[in-house]
C-alpha positions as CSV (number, residue, x, y, z in Angstrom):
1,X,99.8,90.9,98.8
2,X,101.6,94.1,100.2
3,X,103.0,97.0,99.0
4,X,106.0,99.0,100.5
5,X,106.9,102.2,100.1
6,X,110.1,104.1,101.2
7,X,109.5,104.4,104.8
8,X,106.1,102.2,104.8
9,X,104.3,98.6,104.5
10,X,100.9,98.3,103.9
11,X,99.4,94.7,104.5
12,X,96.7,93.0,105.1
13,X,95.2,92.6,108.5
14,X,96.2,90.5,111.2
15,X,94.9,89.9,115.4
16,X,97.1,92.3,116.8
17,X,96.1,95.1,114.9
18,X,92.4,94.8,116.1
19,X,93.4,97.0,119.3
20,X,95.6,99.7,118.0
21,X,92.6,100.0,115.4
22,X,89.8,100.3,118.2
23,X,92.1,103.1,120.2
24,X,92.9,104.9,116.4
25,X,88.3,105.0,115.5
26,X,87.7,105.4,119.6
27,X,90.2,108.9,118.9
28,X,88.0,111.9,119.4
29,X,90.9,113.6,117.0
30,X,91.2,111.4,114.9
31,X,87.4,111.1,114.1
32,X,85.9,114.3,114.7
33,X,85.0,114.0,110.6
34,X,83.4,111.3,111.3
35,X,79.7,111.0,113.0
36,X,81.0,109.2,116.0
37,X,83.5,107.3,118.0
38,X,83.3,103.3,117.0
39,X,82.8,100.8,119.7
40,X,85.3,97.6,120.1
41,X,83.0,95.0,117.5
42,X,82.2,97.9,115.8
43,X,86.1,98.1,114.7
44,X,86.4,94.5,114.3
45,X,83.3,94.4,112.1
46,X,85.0,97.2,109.8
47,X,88.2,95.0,109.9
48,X,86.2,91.5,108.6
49,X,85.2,93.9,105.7
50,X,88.0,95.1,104.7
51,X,89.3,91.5,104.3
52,X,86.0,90.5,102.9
53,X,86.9,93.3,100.4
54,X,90.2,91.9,99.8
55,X,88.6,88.5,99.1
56,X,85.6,89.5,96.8
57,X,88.2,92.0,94.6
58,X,91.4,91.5,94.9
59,X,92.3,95.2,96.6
60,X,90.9,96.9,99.9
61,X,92.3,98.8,102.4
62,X,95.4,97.8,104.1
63,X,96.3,97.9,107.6
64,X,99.9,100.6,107.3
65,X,102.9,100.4,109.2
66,X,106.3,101.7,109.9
67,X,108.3,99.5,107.7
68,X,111.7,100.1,110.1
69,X,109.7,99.9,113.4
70,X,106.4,98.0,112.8
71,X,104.4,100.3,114.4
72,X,100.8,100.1,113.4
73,X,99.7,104.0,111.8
74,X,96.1,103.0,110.6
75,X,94.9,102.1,107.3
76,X,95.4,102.9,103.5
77,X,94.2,101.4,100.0
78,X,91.2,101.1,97.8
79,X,87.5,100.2,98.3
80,X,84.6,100.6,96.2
81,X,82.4,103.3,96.8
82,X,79.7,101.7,99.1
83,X,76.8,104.0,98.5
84,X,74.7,105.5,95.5
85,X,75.4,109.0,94.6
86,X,76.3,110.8,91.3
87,X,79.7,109.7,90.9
88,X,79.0,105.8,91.4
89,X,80.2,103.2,91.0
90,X,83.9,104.3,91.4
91,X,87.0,103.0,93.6
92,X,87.7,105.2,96.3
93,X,91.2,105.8,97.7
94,X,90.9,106.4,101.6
95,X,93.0,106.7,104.5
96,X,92.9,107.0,108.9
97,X,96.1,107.4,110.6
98,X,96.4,107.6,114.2
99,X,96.8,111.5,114.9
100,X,100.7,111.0,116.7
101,X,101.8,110.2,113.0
102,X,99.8,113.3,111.0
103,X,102.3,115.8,109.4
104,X,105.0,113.5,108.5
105,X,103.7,112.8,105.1
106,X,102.5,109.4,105.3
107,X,99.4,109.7,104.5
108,X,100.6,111.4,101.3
109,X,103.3,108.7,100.6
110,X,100.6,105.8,101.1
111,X,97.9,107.4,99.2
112,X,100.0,107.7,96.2
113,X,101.3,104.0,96.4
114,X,97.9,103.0,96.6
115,X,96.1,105.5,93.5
116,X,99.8,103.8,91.8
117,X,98.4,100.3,92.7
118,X,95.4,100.9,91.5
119,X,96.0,102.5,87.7
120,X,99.1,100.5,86.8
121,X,98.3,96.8,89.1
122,X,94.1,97.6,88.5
123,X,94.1,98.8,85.7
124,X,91.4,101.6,86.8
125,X,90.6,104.8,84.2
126,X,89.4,107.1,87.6
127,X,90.0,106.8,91.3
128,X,88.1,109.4,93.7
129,X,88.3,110.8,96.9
130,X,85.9,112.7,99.5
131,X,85.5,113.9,102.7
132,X,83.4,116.6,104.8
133,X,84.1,120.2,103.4
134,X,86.0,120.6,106.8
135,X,88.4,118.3,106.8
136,X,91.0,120.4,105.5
137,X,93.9,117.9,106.3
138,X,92.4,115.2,104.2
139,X,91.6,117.9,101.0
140,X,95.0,118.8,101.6
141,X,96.1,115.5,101.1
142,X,94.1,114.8,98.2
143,X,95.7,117.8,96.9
144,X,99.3,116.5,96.9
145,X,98.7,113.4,95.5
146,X,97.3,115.4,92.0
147,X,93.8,114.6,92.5
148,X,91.3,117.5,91.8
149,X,88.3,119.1,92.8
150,X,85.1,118.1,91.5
151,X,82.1,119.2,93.0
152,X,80.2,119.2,96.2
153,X,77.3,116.1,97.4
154,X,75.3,115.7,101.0
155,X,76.6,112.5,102.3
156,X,73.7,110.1,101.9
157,X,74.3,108.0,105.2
158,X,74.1,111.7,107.2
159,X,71.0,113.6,107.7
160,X,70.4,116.5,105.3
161,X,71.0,118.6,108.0
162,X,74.0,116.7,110.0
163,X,77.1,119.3,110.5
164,X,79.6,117.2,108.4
165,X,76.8,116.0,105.9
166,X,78.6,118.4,103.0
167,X,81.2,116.7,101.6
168,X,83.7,117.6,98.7
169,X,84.6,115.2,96.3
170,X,88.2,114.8,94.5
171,X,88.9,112.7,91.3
172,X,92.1,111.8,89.3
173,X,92.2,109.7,85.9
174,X,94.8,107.6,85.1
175,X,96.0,110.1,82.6
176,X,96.4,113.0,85.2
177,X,97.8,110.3,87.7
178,X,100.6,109.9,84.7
179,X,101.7,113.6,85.0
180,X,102.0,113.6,88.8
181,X,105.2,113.2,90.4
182,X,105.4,113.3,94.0
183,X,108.9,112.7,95.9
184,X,108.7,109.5,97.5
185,X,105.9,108.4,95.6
186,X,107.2,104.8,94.4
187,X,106.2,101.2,95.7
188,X,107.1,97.8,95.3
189,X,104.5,94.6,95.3
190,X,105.3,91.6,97.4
């Protein structure tokens, strides 16, 4: 299953994408909210669970193109929360795009396909969002696709102590999802 958007496709994984994936998590811009840079079988483990995801519930996080030129952006979808905190269990929406495509409003445009896929395909009451309290990219994403602000948690795979450790989380309900309208914002199932 894939979903398309106006100017987007976001499918599941395939070979090819395993290197543009490496060079997107390898990105010192691209993950500087992350802890570190991932290694090559680092990658490709993250890419067996994604499908593994895929396989055990039916949504995960899809590798994202450019649907006119193919091009491989980075990923987009749904997974389940997979740590213990406050606001678990829940379904997280998430996205990584290579840095050469940030500010053309893709990560907006896929992020609302997918919290679509996931209320009116899923069925879900509440999908959330987090990152660091720095990112201030991803909060402004989060931001345009109508989720909200909902409090503040200490990562609990970082260190008390770790520099991105504080993290903000965001939360929309399929009832706030209903009232948001965002240009660009529809997607089709194949």
């Amino acid at each position: 299953m894939e979903l398309k958007t106006e100017r987007l496709r976001m499918r599941r994984w395939k070979e090819a994408d395993r290197i543009p994936f490496f060079e997107l998590c390898s990105d010192p811009i691209v993950m500087k909210f992350f802890p570190s840079l991932l290694s090559r079988a680092e990658c490709d483990r993250l890419v067996q669970s994604f499908e593994l995801h895929f396989e055990t519930n039916g949504y995960g996080l899809w590798a994202l193109e450019e649907k006119n030129t193919g091009e491989f952006l980075g990923f987009t979808g749904l997974k389940n929360v997979p740590f213990e905190a406050e606001f678990t269990p829940a379904v997280e929406v998430a996205w990584r795009l290579a840095a050469s495509y940030w500010s053309r409003g893709y990560a907006t445009e896929a992020a609302f396909a997918s919290l679509a896929f996931g209320f009116s395909d899923l069925n879900l009451s509440e999908i959330v969002s987090f990152t660091s309290v720095l990112n201030l990219n991803s909060v402004a994403v989060m931001k345009r696709i109508g989720m909200r602000e909902s409090g503040f948690f200490a990562h609990p795979n970082l260190e008390a102590n770790h520099v991105l450790s504080r993290h903000v989380l965001y939360r929309i309900s399929v009832e706030e999802f209903r009232r948001t309208r965002v240009a660009g914002s529809s997607y089709s199932r194949f």
